[in-house]
mmCIF file as gemmi writes it, N, C-alpha and C atoms, coordinates in Angstrom:
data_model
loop_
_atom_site.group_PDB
_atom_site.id
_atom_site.type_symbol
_atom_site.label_atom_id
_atom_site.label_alt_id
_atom_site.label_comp_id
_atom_site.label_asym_id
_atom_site.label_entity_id
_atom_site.label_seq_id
_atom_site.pdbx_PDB_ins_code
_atom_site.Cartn_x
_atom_site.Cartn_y
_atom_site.Cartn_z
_atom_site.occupancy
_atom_site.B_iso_or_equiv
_atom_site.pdbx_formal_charge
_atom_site.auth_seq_id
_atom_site.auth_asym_id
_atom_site.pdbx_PDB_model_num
ATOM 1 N N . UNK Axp A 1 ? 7.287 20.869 8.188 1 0 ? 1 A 1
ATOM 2 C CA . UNK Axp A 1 ? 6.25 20.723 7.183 1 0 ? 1 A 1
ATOM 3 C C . UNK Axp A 1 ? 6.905 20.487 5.819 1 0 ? 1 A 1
ATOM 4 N N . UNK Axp A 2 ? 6.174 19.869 5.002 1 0 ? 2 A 1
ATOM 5 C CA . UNK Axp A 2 ? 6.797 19.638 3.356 1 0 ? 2 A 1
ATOM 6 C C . UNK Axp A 2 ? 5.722 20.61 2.625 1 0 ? 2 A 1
ATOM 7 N N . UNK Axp A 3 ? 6.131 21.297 1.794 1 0 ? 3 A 1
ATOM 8 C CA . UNK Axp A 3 ? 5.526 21.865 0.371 1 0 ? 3 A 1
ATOM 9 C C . UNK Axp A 3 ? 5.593 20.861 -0.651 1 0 ? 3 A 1
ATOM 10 N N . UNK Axp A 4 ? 4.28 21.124 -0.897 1 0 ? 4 A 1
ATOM 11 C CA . UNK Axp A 4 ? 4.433 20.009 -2.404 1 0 ? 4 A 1
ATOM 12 C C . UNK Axp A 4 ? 3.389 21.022 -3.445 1 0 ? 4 A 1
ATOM 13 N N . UNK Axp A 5 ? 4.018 20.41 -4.464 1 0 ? 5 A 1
ATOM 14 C CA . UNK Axp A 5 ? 3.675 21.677 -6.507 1 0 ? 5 A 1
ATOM 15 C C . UNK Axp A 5 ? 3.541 20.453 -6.541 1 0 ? 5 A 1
ATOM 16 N N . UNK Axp A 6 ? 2.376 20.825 -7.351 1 0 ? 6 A 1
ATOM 17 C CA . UNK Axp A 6 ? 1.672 19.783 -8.418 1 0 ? 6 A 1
ATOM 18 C C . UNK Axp A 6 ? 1.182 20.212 -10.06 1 0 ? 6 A 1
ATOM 19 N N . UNK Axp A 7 ? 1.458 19.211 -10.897 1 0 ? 7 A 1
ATOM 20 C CA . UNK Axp A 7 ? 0.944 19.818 -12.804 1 0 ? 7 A 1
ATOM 21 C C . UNK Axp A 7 ? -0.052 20.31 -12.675 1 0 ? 7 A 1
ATOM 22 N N . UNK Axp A 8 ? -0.458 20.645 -13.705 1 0 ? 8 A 1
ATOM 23 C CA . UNK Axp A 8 ? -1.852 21.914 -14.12 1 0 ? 8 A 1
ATOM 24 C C . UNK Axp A 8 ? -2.622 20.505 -13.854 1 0 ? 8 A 1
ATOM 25 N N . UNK Axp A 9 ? -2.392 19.283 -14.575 1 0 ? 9 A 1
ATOM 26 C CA . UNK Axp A 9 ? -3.877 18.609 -14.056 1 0 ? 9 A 1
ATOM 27 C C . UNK Axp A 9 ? -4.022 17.944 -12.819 1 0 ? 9 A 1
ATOM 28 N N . UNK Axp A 10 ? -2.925 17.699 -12.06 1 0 ? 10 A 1
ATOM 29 C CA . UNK Axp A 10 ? -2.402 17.208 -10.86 1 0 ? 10 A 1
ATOM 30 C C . UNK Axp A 10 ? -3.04 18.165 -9.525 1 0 ? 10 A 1
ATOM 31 N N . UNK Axp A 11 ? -2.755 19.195 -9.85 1 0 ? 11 A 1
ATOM 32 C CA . UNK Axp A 11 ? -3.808 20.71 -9.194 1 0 ? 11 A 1
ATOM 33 C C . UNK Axp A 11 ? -4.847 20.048 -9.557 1 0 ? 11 A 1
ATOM 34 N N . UNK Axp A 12 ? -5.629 20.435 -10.557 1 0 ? 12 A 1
ATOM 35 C CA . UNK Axp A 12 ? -7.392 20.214 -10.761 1 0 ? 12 A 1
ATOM 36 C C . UNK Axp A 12 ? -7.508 18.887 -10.188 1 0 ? 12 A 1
ATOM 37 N N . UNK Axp A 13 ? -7.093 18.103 -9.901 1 0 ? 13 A 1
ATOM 38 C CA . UNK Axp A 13 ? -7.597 16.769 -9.578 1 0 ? 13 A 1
ATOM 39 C C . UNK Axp A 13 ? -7.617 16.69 -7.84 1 0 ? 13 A 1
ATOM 40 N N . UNK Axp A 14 ? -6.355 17.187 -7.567 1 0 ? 14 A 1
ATOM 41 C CA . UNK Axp A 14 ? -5.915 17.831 -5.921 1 0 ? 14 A 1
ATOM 42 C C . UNK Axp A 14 ? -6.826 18.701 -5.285 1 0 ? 14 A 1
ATOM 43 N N . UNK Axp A 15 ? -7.684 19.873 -6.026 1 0 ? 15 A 1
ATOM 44 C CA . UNK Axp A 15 ? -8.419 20.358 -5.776 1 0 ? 15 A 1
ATOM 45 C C . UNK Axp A 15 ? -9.745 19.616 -5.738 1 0 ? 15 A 1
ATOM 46 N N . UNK Axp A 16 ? -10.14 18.78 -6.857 1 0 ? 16 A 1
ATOM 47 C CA . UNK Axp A 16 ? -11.709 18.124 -6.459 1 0 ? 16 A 1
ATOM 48 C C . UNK Axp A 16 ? -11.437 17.128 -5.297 1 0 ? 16 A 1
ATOM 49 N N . UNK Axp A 17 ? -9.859 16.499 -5.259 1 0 ? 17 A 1
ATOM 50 C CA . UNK Axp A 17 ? -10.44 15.391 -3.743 1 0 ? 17 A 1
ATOM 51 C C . UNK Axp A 17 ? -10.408 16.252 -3.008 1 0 ? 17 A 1
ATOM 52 N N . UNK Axp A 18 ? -10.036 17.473 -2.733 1 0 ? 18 A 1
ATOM 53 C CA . UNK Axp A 18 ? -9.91 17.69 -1.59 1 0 ? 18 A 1
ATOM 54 C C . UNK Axp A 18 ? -10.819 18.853 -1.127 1 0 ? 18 A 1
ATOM 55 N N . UNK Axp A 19 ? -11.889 18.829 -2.063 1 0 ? 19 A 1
ATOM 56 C CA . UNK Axp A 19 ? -13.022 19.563 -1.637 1 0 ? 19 A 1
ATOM 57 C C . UNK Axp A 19 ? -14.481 18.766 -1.866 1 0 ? 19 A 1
ATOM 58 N N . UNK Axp A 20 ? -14.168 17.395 -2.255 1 0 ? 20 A 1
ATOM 59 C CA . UNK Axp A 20 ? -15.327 16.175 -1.327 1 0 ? 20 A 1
ATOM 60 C C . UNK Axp A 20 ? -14.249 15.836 -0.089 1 0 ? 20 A 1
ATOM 61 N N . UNK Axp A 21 ? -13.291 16.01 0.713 1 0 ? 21 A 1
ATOM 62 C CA . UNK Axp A 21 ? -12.947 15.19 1.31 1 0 ? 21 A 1
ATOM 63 C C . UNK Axp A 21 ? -12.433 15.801 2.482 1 0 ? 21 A 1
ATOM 64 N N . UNK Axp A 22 ? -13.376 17.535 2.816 1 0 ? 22 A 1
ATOM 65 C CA . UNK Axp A 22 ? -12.962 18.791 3.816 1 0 ? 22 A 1
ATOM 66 C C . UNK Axp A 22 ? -13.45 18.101 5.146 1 0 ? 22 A 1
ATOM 67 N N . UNK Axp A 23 ? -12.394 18.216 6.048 1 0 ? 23 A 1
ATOM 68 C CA . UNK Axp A 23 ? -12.803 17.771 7.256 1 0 ? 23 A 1
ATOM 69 C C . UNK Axp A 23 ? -12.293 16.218 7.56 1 0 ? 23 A 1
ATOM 70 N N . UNK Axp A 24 ? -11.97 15.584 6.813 1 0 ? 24 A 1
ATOM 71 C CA . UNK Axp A 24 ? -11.43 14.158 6.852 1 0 ? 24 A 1
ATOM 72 C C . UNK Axp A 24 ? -10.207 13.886 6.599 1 0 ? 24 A 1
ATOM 73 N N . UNK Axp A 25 ? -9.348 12.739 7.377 1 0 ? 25 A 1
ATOM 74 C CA . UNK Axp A 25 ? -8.235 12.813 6.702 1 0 ? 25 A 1
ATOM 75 C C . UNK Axp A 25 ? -7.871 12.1 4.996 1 0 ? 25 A 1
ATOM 76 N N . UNK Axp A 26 ? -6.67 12.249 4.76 1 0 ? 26 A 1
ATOM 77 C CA . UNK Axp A 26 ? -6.387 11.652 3.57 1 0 ? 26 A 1
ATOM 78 C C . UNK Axp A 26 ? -4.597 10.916 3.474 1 0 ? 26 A 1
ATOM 79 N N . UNK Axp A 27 ? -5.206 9.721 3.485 1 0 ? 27 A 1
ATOM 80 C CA . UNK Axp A 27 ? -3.847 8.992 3.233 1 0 ? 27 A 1
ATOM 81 C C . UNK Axp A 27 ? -2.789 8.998 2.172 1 0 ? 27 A 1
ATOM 82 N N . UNK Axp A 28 ? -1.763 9.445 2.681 1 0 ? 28 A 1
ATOM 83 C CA . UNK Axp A 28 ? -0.793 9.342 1.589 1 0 ? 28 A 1
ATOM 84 C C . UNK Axp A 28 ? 0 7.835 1.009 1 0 ? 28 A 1
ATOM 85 N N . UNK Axp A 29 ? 0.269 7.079 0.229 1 0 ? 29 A 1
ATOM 86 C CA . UNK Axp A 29 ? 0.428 5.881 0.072 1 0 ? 29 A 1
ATOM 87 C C . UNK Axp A 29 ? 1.843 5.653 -0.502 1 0 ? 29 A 1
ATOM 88 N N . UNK Axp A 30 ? 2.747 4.745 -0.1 1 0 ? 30 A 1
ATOM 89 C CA . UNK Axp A 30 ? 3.897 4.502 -0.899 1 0 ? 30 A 1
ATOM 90 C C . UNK Axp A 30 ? 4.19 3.211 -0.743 1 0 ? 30 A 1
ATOM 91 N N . UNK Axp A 31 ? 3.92 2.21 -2.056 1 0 ? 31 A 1
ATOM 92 C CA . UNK Axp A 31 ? 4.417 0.765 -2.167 1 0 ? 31 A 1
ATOM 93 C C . UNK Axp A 31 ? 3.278 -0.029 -0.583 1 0 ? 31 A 1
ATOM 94 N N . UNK Axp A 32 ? 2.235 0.945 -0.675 1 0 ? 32 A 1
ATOM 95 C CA . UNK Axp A 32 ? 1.144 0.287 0.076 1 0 ? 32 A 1
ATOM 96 C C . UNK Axp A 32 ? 0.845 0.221 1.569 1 0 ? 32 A 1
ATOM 97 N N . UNK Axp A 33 ? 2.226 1.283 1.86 1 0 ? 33 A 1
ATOM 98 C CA . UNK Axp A 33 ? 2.256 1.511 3.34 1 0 ? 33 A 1
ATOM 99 C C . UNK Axp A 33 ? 1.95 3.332 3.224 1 0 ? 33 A 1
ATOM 100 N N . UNK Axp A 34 ? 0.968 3.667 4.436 1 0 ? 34 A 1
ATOM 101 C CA . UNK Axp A 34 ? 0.967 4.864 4.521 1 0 ? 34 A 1
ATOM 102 C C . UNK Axp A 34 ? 1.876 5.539 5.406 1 0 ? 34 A 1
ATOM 103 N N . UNK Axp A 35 ? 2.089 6.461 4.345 1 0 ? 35 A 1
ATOM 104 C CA . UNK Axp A 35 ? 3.367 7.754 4.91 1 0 ? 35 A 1
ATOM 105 C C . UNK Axp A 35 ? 3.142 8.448 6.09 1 0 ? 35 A 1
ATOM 106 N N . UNK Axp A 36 ? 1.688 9.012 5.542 1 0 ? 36 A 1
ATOM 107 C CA . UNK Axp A 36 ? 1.131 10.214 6.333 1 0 ? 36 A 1
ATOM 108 C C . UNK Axp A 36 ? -0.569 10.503 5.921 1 0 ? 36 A 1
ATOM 109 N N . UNK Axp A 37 ? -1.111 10.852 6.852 1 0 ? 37 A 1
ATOM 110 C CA . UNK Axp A 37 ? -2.352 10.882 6.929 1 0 ? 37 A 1
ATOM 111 C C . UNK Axp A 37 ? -3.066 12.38 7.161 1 0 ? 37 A 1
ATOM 112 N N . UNK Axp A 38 ? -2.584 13.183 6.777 1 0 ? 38 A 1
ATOM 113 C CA . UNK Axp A 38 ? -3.36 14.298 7.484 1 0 ? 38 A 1
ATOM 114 C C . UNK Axp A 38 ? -4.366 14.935 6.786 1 0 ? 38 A 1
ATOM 115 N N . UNK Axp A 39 ? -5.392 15.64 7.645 1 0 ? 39 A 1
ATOM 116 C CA . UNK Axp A 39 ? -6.541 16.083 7.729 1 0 ? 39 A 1
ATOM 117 C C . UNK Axp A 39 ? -6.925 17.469 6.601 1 0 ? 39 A 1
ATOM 118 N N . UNK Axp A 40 ? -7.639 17.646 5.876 1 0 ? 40 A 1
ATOM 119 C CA . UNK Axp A 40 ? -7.81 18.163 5.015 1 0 ? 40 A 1
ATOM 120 C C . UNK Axp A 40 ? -9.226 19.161 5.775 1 0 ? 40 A 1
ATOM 121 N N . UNK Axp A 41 ? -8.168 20.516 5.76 1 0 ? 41 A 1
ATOM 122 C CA . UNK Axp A 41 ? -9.118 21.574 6.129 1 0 ? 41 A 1
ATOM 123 C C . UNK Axp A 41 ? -9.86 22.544 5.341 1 0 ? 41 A 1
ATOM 124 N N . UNK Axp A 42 ? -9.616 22.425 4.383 1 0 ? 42 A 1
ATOM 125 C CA . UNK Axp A 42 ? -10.241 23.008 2.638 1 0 ? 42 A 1
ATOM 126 C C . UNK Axp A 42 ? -9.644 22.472 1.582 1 0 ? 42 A 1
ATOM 127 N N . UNK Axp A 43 ? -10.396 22.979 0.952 1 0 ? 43 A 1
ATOM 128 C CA . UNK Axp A 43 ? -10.058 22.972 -0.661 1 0 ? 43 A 1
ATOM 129 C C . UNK Axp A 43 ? -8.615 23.471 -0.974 1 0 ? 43 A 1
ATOM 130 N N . UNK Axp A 44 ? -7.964 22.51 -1.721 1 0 ? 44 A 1
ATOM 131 C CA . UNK Axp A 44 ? -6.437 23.141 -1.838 1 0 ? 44 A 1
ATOM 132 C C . UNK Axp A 44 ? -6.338 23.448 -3.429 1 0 ? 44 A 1
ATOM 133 N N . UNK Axp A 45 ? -6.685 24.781 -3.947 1 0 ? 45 A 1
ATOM 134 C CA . UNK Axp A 45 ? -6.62 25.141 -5.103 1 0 ? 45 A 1
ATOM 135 C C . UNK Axp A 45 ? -5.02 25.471 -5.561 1 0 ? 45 A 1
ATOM 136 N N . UNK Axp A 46 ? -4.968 26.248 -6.57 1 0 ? 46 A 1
ATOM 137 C CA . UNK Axp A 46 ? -3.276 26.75 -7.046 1 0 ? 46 A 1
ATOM 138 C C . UNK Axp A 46 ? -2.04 25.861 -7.063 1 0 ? 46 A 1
ATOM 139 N N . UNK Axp A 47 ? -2.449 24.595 -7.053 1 0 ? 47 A 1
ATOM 140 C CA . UNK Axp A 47 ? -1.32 23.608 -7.16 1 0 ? 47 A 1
ATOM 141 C C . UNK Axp A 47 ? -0.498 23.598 -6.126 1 0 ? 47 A 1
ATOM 142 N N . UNK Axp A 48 ? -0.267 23.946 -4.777 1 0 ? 48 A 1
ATOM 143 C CA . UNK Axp A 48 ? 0.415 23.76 -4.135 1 0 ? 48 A 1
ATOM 144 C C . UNK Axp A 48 ? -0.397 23.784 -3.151 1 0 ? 48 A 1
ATOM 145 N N . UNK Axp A 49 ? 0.577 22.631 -1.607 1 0 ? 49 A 1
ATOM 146 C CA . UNK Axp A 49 ? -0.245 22.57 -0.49 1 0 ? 49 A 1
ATOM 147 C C . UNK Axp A 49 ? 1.033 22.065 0.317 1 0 ? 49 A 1
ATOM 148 N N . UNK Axp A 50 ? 1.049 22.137 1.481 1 0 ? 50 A 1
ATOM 149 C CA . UNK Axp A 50 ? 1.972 21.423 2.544 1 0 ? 50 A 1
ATOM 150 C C . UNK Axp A 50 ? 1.418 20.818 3.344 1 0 ? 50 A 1
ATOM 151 N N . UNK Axp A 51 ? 1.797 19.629 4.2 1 0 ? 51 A 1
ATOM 152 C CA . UNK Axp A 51 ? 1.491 18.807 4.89 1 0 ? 51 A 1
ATOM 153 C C . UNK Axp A 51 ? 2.222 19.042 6.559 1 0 ? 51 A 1
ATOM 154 N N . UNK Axp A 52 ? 1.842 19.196 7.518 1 0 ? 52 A 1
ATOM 155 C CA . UNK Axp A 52 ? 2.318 19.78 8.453 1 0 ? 52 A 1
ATOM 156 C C . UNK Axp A 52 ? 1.776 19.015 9.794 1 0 ? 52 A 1
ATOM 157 N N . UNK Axp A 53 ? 2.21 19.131 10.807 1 0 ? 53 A 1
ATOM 158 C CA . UNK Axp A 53 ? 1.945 17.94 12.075 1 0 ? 53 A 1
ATOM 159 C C . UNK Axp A 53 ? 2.802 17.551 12.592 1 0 ? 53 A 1
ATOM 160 N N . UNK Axp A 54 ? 2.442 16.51 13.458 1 0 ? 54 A 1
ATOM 161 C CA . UNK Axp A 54 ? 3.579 15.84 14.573 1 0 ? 54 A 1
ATOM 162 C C . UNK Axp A 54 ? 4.281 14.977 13.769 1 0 ? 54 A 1
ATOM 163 N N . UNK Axp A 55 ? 5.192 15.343 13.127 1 0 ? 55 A 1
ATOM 164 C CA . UNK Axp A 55 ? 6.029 14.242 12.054 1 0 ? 55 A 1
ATOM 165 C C . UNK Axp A 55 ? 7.55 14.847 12.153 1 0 ? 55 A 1
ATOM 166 N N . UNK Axp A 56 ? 7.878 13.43 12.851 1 0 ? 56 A 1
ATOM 167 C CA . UNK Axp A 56 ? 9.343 13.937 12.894 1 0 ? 56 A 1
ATOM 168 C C . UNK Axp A 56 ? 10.315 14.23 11.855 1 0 ? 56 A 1
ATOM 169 N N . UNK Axp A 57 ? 11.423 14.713 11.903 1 0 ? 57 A 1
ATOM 170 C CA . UNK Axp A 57 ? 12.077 15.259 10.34 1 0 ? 57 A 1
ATOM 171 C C . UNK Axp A 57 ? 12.659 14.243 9.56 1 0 ? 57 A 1
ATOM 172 N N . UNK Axp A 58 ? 12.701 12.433 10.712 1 0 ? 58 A 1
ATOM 173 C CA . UNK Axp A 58 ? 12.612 11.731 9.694 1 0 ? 58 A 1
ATOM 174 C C . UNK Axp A 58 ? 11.479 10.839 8.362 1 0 ? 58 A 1
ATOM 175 N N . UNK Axp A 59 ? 10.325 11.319 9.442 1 0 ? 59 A 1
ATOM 176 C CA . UNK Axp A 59 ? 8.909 11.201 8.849 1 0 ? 59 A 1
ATOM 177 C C . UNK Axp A 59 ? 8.293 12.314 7.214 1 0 ? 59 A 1
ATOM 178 N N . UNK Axp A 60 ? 9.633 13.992 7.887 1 0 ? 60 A 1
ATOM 179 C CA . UNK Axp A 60 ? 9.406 14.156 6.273 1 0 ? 60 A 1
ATOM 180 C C . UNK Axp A 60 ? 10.098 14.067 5.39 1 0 ? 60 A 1
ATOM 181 N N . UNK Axp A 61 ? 11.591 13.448 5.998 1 0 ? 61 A 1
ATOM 182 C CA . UNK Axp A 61 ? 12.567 13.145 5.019 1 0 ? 61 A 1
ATOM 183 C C . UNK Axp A 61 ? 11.907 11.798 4.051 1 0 ? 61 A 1
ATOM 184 N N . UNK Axp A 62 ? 11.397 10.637 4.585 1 0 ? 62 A 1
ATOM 185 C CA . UNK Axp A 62 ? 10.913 9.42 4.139 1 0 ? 62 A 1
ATOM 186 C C . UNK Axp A 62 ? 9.838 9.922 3.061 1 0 ? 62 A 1
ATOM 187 N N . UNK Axp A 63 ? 8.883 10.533 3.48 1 0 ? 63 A 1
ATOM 188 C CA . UNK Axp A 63 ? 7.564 11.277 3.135 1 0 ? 63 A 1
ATOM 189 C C . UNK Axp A 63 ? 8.161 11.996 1.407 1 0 ? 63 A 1
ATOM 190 N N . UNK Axp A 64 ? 9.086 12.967 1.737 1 0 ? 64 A 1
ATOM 191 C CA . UNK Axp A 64 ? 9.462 13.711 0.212 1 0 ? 64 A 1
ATOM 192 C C . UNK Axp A 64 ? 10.355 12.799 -0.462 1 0 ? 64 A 1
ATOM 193 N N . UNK Axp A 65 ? 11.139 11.988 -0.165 1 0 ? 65 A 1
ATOM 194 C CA . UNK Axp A 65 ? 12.16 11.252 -1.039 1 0 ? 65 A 1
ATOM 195 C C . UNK Axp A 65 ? 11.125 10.465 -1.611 1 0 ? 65 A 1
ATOM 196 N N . UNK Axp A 66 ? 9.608 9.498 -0.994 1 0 ? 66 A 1
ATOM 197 C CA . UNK Axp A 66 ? 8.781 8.764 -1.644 1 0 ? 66 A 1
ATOM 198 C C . UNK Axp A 66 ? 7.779 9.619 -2.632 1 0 ? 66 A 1
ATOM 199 N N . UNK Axp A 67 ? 7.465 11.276 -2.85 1 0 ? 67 A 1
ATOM 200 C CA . UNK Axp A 67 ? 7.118 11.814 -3.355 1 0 ? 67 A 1
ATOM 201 C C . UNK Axp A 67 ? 8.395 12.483 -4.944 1 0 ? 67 A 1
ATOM 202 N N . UNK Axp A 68 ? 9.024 12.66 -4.262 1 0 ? 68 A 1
ATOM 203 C CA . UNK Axp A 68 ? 10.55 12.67 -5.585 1 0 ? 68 A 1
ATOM 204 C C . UNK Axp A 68 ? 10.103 12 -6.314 1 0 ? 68 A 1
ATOM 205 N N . UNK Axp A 69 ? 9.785 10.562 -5.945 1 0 ? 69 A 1
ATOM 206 C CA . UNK Axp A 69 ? 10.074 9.457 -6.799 1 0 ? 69 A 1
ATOM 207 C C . UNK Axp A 69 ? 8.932 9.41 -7.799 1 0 ? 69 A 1
């Protein structure tokens, strides 16, 4: 799984998609190809959330080096 922190407004914004968007997945995007897609089971308040699933460790190596950036 990856942990990801997000800014004070990066949180508030993380938190409203992802409490219109409970129960559905949500695409992650880099240079227009998606990373990763996973399913959003609540509301992710407090600025932090991890992404977790059948993703191999080169799927989260690719995944956080395109989030680094």
């Amino acid at each position: 799984s990856l942990l990801i922190s997000f800014s004070q407004s990066g949180a508030e914004k993380w938190a409203s998609i992802t409490k219109k968007n409970k129960g559905r997945n949500i695409a992650i995007l880099f240079d227009g190809k998606v990373l990763a897609a996973p399913r959003v089971t609540e509301e992710i308040k407090g600025g932090k959330c991890s992404i977790s699933g059948n993703y191999s460790e080169a799927d989260i190596n690719q995944l956080k080096a395109a989030l680094d950036n």
